[in-house]
C-alpha positions as CSV (number, residue, x, y, z in Angstrom):
1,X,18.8,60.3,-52.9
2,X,22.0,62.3,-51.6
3,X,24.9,60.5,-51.9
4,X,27.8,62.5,-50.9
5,X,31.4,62.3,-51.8
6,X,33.0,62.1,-48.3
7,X,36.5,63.5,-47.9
8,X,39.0,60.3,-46.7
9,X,40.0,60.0,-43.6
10,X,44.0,59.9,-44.9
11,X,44.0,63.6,-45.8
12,X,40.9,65.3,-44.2
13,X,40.3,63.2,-40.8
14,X,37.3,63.9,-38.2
15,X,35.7,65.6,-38.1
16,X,36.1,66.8,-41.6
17,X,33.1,63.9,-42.5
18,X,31.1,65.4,-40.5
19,X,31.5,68.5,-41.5
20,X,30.9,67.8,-45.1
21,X,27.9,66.1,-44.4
22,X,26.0,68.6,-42.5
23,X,27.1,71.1,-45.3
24,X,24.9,68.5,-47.7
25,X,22.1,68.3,-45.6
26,X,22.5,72.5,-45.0
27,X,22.2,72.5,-48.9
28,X,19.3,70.3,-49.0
29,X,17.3,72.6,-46.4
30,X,18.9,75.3,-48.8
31,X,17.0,73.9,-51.9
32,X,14.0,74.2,-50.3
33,X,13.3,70.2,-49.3
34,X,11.8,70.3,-45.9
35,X,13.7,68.8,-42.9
36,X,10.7,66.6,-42.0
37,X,10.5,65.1,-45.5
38,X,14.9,63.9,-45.3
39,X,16.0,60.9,-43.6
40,X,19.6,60.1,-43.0
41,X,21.3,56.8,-43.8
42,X,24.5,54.9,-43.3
43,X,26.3,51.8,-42.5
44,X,28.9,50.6,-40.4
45,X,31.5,53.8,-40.3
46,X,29.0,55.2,-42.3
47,X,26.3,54.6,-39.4
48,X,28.2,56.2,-37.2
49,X,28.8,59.4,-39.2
50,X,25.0,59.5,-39.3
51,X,24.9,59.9,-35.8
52,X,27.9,62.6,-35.6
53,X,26.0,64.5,-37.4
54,X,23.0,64.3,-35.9
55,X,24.8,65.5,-32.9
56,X,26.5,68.5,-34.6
57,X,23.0,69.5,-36.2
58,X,21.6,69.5,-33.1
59,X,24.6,71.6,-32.0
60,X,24.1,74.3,-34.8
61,X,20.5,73.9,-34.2
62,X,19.3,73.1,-37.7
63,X,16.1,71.4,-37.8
64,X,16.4,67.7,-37.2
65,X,15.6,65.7,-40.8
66,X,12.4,62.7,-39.9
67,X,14.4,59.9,-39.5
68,X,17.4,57.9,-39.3
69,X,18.3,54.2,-40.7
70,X,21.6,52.8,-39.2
71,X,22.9,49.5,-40.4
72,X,25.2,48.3,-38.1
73,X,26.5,51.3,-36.9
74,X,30.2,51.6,-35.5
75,X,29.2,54.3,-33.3
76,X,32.0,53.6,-30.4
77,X,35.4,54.0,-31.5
78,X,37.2,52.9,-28.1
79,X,35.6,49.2,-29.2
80,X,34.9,49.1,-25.4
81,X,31.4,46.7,-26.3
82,X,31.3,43.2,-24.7
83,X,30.4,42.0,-27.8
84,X,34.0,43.2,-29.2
85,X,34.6,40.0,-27.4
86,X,31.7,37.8,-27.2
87,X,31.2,37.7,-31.1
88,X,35.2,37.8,-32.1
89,X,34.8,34.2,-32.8
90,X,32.3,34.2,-35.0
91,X,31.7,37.8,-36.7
92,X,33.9,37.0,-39.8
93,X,34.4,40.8,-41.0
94,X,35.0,43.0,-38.4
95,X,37.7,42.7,-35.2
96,X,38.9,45.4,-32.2
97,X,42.3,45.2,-33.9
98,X,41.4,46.1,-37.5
99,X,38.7,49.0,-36.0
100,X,41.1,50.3,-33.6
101,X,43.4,50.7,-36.1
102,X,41.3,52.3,-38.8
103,X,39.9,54.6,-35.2
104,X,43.6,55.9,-35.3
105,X,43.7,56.7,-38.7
106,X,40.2,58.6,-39.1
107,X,40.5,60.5,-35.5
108,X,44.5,61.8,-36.1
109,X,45.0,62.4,-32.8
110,X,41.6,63.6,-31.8
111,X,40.2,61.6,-28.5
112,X,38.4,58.2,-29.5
113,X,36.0,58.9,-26.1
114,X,34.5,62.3,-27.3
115,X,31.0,61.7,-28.0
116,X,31.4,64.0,-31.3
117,X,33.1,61.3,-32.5
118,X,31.6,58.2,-30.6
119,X,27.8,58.7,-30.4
120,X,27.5,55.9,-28.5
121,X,29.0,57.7,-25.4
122,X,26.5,60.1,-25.6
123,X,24.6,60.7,-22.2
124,X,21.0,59.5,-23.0
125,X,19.4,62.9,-23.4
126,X,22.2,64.3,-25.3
127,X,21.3,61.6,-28.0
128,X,17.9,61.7,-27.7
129,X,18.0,65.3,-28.1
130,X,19.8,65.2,-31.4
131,X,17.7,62.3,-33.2
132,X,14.8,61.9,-34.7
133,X,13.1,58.8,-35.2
134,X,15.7,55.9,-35.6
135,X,15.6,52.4,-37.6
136,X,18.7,50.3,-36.4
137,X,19.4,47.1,-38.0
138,X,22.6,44.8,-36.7
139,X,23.6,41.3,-37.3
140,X,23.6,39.1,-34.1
141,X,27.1,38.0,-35.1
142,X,28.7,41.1,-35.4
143,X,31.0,42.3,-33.0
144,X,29.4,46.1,-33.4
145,X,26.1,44.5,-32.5
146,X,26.6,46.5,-28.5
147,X,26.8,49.3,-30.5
148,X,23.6,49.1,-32.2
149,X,22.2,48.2,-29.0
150,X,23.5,50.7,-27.1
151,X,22.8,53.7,-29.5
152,X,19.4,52.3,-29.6
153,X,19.0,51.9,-26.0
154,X,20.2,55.5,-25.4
155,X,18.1,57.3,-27.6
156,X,15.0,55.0,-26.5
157,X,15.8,55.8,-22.8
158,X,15.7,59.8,-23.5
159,X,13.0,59.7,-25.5
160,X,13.5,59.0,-29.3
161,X,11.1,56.5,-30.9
162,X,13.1,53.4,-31.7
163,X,13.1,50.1,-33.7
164,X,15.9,48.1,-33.3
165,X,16.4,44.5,-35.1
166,X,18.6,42.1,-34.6
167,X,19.4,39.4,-37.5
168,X,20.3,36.4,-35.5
169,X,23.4,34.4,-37.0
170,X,23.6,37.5,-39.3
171,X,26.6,39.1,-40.2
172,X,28.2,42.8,-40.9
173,X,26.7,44.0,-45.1
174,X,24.1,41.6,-44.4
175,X,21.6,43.7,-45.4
176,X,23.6,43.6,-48.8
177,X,22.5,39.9,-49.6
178,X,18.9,39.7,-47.8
């Protein structure tokens, strides 16, 4: 395992993350591990890095790794999901409020709608394009569970093999206590 030290938001925002990890995976390739034999992981935030950089791999055209596992991925940072209001009653972690605010601080100015930076925008073939196999897993209380569903739906509609799950009355780090 790879864990890389991300730069914070505060002092290096977007898309200096993303940037950093493609420079780990570049040095991964670098040390000789084949791309089909690295899969990329990440939850929440950390989800949604995992598909940023995807898309900028894809964009550098470096070979894509085999697969990617996304635990409830915040991969639209304009919150614009319906479940940003069907679940703010019961998702006990997460709200539009404390994301939006934490969108503002990580982005600096940059635009919340650029796919770059929300995946989940992506046009279906862009996506699909950029990822290789993906395992999504999301909490069916979770206000980022349209998210999840979207990504997956996106990449399944332009041709990326998908499993998606969603943990009913689950909610966001379940995978933490399962």
């Amino acid at each position: 395992v790879l864990a890389l030290d991300s730069p914070l938001a505060r002092e290096h925002p977007f898309p200096a993350d993303v940037n950093a990890a493609v420079d780990g995976y570049d040095w991964l390739l670098e040390q000789r591990f084949p791309a089909t034999g690295i899969a990329l992981a990440g939850e929440s935030s950390g989800g949604g890095l995992v598909l940023s950089t995807l898309l900028e791999l894809h964009r550098r055209d470096l070979p894509r790794p085999a697969a990617a596992y996304l635990m409830s991925p915040w991969a639209d940072l304009t919150c614009s999901g319906a479940s940003f209001d069907s679940r703010a009653d019961v998702d006990l972690e997460c709200s539009r409020s404390s994301l939006l605010r934490m969108a503002v601080q990580y982005l600096a100015g940059h635009d919340p709608a650029d796919v770059a930076a929300s995946p989940a925008l992506a046009d279906p073939s862009q996506l699909a394009a950029a990822c290789p196999s993906l395992f999504v897993q999301v909490g069916g209380d979770e206000v980022l569970l349209d998210d999840s569903v979207t990504v997956a739906r996106s990449a399944g509609v332009g041709g990326t093999r998908v499993r998606l799950e969603i943990w009913p009355e689950m909610q966001h780090f379940f995978q933490l206590g399962v």
